[in-house]
C-alpha positions as CSV (number, residue, x, y, z in Angstrom):
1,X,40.8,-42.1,-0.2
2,X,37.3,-41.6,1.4
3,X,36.1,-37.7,0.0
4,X,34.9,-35.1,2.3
5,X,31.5,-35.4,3.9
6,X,29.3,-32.8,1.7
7,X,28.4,-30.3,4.3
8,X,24.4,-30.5,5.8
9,X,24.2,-27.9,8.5
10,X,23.3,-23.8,7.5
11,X,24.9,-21.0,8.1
12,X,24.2,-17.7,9.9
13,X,22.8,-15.9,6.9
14,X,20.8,-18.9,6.3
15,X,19.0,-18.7,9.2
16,X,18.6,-14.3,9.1
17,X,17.3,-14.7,5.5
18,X,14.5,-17.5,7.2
19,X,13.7,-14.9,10.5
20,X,13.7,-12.2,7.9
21,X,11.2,-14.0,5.8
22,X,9.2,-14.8,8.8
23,X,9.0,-11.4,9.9
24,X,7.8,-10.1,6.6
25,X,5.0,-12.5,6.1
26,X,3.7,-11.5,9.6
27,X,3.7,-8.0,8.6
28,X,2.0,-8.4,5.2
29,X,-0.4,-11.1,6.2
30,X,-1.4,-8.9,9.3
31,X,-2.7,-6.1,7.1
32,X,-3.9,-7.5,3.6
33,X,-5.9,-10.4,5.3
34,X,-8.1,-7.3,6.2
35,X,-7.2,-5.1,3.2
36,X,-11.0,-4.8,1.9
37,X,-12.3,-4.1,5.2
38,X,-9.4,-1.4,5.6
39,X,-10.8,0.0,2.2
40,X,-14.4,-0.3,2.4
41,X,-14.4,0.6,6.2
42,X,-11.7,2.9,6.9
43,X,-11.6,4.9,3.6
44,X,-14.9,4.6,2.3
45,X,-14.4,2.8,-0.9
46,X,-17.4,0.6,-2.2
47,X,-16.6,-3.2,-2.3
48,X,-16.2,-3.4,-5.9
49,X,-13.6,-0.2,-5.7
50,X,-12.3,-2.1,-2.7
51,X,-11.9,-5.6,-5.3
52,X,-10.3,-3.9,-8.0
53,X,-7.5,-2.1,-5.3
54,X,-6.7,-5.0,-3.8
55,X,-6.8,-7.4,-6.7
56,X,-4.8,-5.0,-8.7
57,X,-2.0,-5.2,-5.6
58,X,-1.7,-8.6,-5.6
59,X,-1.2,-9.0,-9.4
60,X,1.3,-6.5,-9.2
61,X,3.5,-8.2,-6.4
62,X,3.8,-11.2,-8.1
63,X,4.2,-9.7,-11.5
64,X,6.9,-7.1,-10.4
65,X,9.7,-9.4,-9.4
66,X,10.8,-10.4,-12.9
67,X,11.7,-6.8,-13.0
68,X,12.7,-6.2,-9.8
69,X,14.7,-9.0,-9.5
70,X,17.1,-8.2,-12.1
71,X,17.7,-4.7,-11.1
72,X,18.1,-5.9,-7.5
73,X,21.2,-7.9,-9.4
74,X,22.3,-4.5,-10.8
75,X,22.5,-2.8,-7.9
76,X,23.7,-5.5,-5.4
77,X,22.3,-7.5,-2.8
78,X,22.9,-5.3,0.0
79,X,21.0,-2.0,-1.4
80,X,18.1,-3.7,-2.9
81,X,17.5,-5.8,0.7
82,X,18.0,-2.2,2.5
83,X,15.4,-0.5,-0.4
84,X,13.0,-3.4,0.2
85,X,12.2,-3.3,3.5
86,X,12.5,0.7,3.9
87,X,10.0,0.9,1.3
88,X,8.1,-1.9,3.0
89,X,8.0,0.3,6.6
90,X,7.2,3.8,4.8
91,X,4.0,2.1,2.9
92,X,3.0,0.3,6.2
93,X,3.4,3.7,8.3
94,X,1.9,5.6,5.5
95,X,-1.6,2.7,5.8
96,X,-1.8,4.1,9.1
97,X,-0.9,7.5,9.0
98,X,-3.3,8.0,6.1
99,X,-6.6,7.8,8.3
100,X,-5.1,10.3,11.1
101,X,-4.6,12.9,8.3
102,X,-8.4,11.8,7.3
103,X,-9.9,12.5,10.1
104,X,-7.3,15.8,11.3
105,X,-9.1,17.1,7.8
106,X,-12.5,16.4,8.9
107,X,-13.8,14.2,6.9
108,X,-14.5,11.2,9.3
109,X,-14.1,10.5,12.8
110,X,-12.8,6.8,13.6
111,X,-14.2,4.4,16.8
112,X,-15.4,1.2,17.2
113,X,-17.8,2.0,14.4
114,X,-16.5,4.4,11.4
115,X,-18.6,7.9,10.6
116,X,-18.2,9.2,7.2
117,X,-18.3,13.4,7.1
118,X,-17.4,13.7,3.8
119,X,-14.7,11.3,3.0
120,X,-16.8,9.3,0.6
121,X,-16.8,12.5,-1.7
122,X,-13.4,13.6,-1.5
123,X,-10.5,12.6,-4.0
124,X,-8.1,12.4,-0.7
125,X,-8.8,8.7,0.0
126,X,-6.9,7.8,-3.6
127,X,-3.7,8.5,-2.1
128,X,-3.9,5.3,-1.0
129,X,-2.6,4.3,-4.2
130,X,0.8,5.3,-3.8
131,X,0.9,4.4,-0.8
132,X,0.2,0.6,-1.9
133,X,2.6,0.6,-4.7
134,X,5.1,1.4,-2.7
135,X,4.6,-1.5,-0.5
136,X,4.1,-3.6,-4.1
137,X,7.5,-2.2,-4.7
138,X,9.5,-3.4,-1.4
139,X,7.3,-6.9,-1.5
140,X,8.7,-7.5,-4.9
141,X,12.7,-7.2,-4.1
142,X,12.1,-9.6,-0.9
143,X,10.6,-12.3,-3.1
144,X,13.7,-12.0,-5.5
145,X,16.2,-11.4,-2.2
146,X,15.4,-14.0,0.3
147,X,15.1,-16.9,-2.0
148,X,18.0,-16.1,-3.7
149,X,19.8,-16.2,-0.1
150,X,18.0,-19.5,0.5
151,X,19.3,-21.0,-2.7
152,X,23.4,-19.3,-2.3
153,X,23.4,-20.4,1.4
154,X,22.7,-24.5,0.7
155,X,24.0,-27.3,-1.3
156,X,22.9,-30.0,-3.1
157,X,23.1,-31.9,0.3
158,X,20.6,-29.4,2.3
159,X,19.0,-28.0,0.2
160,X,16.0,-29.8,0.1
161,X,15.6,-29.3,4.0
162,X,16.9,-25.5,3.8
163,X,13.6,-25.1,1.5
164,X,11.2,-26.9,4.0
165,X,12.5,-24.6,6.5
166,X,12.3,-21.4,4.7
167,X,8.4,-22.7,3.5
168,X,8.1,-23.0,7.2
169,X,8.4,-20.1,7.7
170,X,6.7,-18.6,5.4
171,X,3.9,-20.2,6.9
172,X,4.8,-19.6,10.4
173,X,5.0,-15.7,9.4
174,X,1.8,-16.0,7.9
175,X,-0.4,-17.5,10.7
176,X,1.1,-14.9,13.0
177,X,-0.1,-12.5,11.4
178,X,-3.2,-13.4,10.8
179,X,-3.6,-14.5,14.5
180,X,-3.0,-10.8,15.3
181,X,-6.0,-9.7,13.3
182,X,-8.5,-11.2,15.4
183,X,-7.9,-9.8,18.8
184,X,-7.6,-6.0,17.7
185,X,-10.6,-6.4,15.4
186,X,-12.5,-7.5,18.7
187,X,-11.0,-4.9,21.0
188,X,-11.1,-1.9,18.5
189,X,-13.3,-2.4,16.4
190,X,-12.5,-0.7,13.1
191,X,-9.6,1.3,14.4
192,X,-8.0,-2.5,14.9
193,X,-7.8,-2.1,11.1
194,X,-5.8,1.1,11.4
195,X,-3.7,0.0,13.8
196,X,-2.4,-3.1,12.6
197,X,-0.4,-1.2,10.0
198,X,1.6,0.0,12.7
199,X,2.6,-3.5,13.9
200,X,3.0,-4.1,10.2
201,X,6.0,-1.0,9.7
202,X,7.4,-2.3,13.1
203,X,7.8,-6.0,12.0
204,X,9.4,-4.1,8.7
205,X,11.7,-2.1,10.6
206,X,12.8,-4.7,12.7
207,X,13.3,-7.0,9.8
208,X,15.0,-4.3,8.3
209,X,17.9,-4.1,11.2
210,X,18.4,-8.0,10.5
211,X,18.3,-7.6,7.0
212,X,21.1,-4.9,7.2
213,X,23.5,-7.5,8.9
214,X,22.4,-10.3,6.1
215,X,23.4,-8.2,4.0
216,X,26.8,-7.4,5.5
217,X,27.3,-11.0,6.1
218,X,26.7,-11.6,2.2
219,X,29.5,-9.4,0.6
């Protein structure tokens, strides 16, 4: 009796998780490609305040997911997906809100070129802090999340080519991203820097619409 021919295609949540991905990695790779320059140029840190902030960011998304991982196993797939990427558009809305509220208070005025009146001196620019570790946060559930759906939706007969496709993605997202830097940096100037946060929280939000049915489709 001849046995069943393994299955080899994917499945619809196979393909949201990959889009998904894709999406995020545009959205982080459009902001933290500049993240120093946002720092140094936007909010007046030095560059070695600037190092330390963004070094300590990336340390912290890729130490986080052992944690976050297993409570996002506690609490289900579908709430820690939705917690990731809400977190993910507040911290990316909250990168570019921040310098309005900078300059509404007075303390620097934002063109092509940046003019500090004060900002340098005040203690407001720190609340950039929070606002990072809440996109550290969100980051650190997707890494968990998405793989995870990578590895549930394939077998041993796809799953090598289900992994070359989500890395392909990964890299796809990526180079968008980073291709969107370029252009508002030119046309901008330094308030390119502040508004590519903005196109960061809508890839987010978007992502987080197609994450919501992934993670319907998963329970």
């Amino acid at each position: 009796m001849v046995g069943k021919k393994a299955k080899v295609g994917f499945s619809k949540a196979f393909y949201t998780a990959n889009f998904v991905e894709l999406l995020e990695r545009a959205a982080y790779y459009g902001v933290f490609i500049v993240i120093t320059l946002y720092l140094s140029r936007i909010l007046g840190f030095s560059d070695v305040e600037a190092a330390w902030i963004s070094g300590g960011f990336s340390a912290g998304l890729y130490f986080l997911p052992t944690f976050t991982g297993a409570i996002a196993d506690n609490i289900g797939f579908r709430k820690a997906i939705m917690l990731a990427f809400t977190l993910l558009a507040i911290g990316y809305a909250g990168m570019g809100l921040l310098p309005t509220m900078l300059e509404s208070a007075g303390l620097v005025e934002y063109t092509r070129e940046t003019v500090f009146t004060g900002l340098r001196e005040s203690n407001l620019r720190w609340v950039i802090l929070p606002i990072m570790v809440v996109i550290m946060i969100g980051g650190s559930f997707i890494k968990s999340c998405i793989t995870g759906t990578v590895a549930k939706e394939t077998t041993e007969a796809n799953r090598a080519r289900g992994y070359s496709i989500f890395y392909m993605m990964v890299n796809i997202g990526a180079f968008s991203g980073k291709t969107i830097v370029k252009p508002l940096r030119e046309a901008l100037g330094n308030q390119g820097l502040v508004t590519l946060n903005y196109f960061s929280s809508g890839m987010t939000i978007l992502a987080l619409i197609l994450g919501n049915y992934l993670a319907a489709s998963q329970n």
